[in-house]
C-alpha positions as CSV (number, residue, x, y, z in Angstrom):
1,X,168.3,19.5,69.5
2,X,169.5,19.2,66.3
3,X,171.0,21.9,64.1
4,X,168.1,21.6,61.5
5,X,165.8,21.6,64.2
6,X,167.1,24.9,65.7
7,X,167.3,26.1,62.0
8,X,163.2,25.6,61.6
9,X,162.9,27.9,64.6
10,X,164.9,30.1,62.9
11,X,162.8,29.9,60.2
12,X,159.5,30.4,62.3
13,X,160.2,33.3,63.9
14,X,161.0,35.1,60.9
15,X,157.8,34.0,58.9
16,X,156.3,34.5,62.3
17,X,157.8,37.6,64.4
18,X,157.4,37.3,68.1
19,X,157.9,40.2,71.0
20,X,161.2,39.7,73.1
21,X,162.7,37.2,70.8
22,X,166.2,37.5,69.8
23,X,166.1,35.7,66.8
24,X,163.5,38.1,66.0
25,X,165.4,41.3,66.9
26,X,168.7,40.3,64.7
27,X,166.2,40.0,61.5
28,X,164.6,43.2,62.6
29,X,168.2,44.8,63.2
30,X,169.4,43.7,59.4
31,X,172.3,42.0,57.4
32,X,175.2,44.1,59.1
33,X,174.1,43.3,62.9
34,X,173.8,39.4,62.1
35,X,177.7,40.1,60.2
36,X,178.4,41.5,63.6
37,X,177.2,38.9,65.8
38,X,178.7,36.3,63.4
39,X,182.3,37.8,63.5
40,X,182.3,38.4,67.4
41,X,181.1,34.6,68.0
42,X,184.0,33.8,65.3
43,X,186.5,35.6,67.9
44,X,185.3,34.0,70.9
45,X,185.6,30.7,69.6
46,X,189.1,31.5,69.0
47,X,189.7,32.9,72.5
48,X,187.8,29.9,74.2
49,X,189.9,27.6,72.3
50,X,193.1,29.5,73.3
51,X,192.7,28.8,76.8
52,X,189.1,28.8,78.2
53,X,188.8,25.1,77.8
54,X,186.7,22.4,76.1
55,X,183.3,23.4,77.5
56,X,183.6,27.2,76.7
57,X,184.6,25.7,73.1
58,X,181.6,24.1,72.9
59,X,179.3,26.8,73.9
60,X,180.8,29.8,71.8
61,X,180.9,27.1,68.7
62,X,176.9,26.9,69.5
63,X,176.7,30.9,69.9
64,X,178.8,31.1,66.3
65,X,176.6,28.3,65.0
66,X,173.3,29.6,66.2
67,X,174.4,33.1,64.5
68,X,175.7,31.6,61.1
69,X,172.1,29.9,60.5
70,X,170.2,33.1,61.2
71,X,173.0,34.6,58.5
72,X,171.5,31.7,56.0
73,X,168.2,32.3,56.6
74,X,168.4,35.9,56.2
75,X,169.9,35.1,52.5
76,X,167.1,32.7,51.8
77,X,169.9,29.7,52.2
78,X,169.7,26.3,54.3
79,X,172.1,24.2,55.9
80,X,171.3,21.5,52.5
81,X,173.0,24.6,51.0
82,X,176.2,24.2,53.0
83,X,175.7,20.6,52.7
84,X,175.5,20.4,49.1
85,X,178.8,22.6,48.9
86,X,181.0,20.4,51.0
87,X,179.7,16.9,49.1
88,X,180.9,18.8,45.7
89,X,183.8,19.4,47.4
90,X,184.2,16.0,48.3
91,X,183.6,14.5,44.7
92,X,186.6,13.4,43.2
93,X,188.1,16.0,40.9
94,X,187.9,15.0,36.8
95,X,191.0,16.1,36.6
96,X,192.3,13.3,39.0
97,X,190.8,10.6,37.0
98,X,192.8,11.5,33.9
């Protein structure tokens, strides 16, 4: 899976709520309880890359990943979003071609 394919889920089940989902219960829950998902995956990606090894790395970064596009949906933003920022951040400055 792809993370643009796990962001359209994302995106269906808050266009289309379904009982026992958990993507649906953090848009339910609001803003602050995605913020507080998002910040408790940030820590445990630290811890897990402290000492917990390469696999626990990987699935924590999903956990943080998983919880960061369910923060972008909830503001109406996409990945292309993200995308878009790092590219301008990548274009040479206009200053450096002086």
């Amino acid at each position: 899976m792809t993370l643009n394919d796990l962001y359209q889920i994302i995106l269906d089940r808050q266009a289309n709520p379904r009982p026992g989902s958990y993507t649906c219960e953090l848009f339910a829950k609001g803003e602050d309880e995605i913020l507080k998902k998002v910040g408790e995956e940030a820590v445990e990606v630290i811890l897990a890359a402290k000492g917990q090894g390469n696999a626990r790395l990987v699935e924590e970064t999903a956990d943080l990943l998983y919880h960061l596009l369910v923060l972008l949906a909830s503001r109406g933003l996409s990945p292309a979003d993200v995308e878009a920022e790092l590219g301008r951040r990548r274009a040479p400055s206009p200053l450096a071609q002086s």
